[in-house]
Each structure stands twice: as structure tokens, then as C-alpha cells.
Residue, then its C-alpha position, 0 to 999 in steps of 0.5 A: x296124626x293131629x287131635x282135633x280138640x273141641x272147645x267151648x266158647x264163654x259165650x256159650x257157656x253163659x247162653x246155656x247158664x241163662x237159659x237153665x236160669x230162664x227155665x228154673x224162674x218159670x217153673x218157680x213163678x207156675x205155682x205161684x201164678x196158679x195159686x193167685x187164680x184160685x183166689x181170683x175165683x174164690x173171690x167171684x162170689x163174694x164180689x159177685x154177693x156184694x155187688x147184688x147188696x150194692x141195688x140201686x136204693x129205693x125209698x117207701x114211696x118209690x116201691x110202693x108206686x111200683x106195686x100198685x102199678x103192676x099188682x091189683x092187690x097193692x093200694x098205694x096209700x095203704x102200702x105207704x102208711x103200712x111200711x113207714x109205720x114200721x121203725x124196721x123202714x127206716x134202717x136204710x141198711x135193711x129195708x133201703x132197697x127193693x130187695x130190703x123192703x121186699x123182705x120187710x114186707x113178707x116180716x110183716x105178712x108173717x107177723x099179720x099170719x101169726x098175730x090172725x091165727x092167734x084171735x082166731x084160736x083164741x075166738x075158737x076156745x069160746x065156742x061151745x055146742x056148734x060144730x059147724x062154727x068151731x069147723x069153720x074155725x078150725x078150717x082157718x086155723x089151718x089155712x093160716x098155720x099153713x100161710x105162715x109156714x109158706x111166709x117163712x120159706x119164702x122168706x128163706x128163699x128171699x134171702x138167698x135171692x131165689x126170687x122165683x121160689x119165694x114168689x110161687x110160696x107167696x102167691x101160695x099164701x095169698x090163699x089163707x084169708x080168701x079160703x078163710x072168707x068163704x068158710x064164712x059165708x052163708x053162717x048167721x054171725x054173717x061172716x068171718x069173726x076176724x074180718x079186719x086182722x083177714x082183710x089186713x093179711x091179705x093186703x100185707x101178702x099182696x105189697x110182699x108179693x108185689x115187692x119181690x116181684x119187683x126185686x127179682 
């Protein structure tokens, strides 16, 4: 009886060799190809940061129209003066665009916060044998430490670009000098002792306000 022998051919033998060659480059080039999207999304934040530092720049004038525009609070002329006077405006790096002098802005209100609560403190160490004048102090002492408190955390939120935040806090701040006049009224001095450093409060909140409402 005849065997029958199978054979294989050299054609078949290289498709199969080509084949198992394919096989081996995918599972090589997998990890690889994975490793890469990794870091692809790694990357989506800081691109993501460096496009929002890359805002369209905006000059003193350009913000200060802006807010005086869309906010009561913000007089053009006094907005101006009050940034330019700053050295910290002319760092392009820092205060050249809306989120920059946004930032600039409520630096300042906090400045003016601390700097009204200090002359308040020191007028009140003078008062003697009036309790209704030293409560009126103190009422905004208060209202003041708590202002400066509420700039500070806006200011924090500012930096992370949590626009909403800080402007609920800044809106909050807004309160101190108002609340700080009407403790006043009706006493014989015939109002606030610190007039001019609350009056000026009052406007630097409302340009920090109308900044970040504009960088948001």
C-alpha cells in the first residue's frame, strides 16, 4: 500500500514565519503606544494652564474703561491713576493682562483693608471715658479684619481661576466701609474719623471687583 506523504511548502513556511513576526511587533509596539497617551494627557493640563496664561493682553486704560463700563462703583479717572501709580502695573509679566490686574487690584484692596484697619486701631487706643465712640470702633475693627480676611481668599481663588468664588468674597468685602459709615452716623464727631482711607477702600474693592468680573 503507497504512503501518502504530506509536505510543506517554502512558501508557507515564510507566511507563517511573517505572520508570527507581525504578531510579536504588535504586542512590542502596545505598551509602547499606551505609554505615549499617558503622556499625551499628562501633558492637557499644563497645556491647558499655559494656554489660559497666554490671555489676550490688556493695558490699564483698556480695564479700567471696561469696569467703569459695566460697574457703578469704578470711576475711570481714579481707576487709572490708582493702577499706573502701582510699579507692580508695569510688570507686563504680572499685571498685562485682565487676570494680572484683576490680581493687582484686589493686592490693593487688601493693602487699603489693612493699612484703614491699622488708623482705626491706632485712633481707637485714644479714646477714653466714651463707650459709644470706642463700640463704633471696634464695630469696624471688625468689619475690616473680616474684609481683609475675605481679599485674602479671593485672592487665593483668583489664582486658581475660580472667577465665581472670588467674586461672591469680593462682593462679600465690599460691605466693610458702608457697614463702617453707618456705625458713624448721628455721632457729634459728625462721621467716620477715617473717611478718606474708607472711602478709598471702598473704590480699590469695587475696580477688583469689576476686574474679575471681566477676567472670569
Amino acid at each position: 500500500m503507497a504512503i501518502i506523504r504530506r509536505t510543506t511548502s517554502p512558501l508557507c513556511c515564510q507566511l507563517a514565519v511573517l505572520i508570527l513576526l507581525l504578531l510579536i511587533s504588535i504586542v512590542a509596539v502596545a505598551p509602547a503606544a499606551q505609554a505615549v497617551d499617558e503622556e499625551m494627557e499628562m501633558d492637557e493640563e499644563p497645556m491647558t494652564t499655559a494656554m489660559g496664561e497666554c490671555a489676550n493682553p490688556v493695558s490699564v486704560e483698556e480695564a479700567c474703561r471696561g469696569a467703569s463700563e459695566t460697574h457703578a462703583g469704578v470711576a475711570y479717572d481714579h481707576c487709572v491713576a490708582s493702577l499706573a501709580a502701582d510699579p507692580r502695573s508695569q510688570d507686563k509679566a504680572e499685571a498685562g493682562t485682565m487676570h494680572g490686574l484683576a490680581m493687582l487690584a484686589t493686592k490693593q484692596a487688601i493693602d487699603h483693608a489693612a493699612s484703614t484697619e491699622a488708623k482705626i486701631d491706632d485712633l481707637a487706643e485714644l479714646v477714653e471715658g466714651d463707650p459709644q465712640v470706642r463700640a463704633r470702633f471696634d464695630h469696624c475693627l471688625e468689619q475690616y479684619g473680616g474684609a481683609a480676611d475675605l481679599l485674602r481668599n479671593a485672592l487665593d481663588n483668583l489664582k486658581a481661576r475660580i472667577y465665581g468664588k472670588a467674586m461672591e468674597q469680593l462682593a462679600a468685602a465690599l460691605g466693610a466701609s458702608e457697614s463702617c459709615e453707618d456705625a458713624w452716623k448721628g455721632a457729634e464727631s459728625g462721621g467716620i474719623p477715617v473717611a478718606a482711607h474708607d472711602r478709598e477702600y471702598g473704590r480699590m474693592a469695587h475696580i477688583a471687583l469689576g476686574f474679575t468680573h471681566a477676567a472670569a
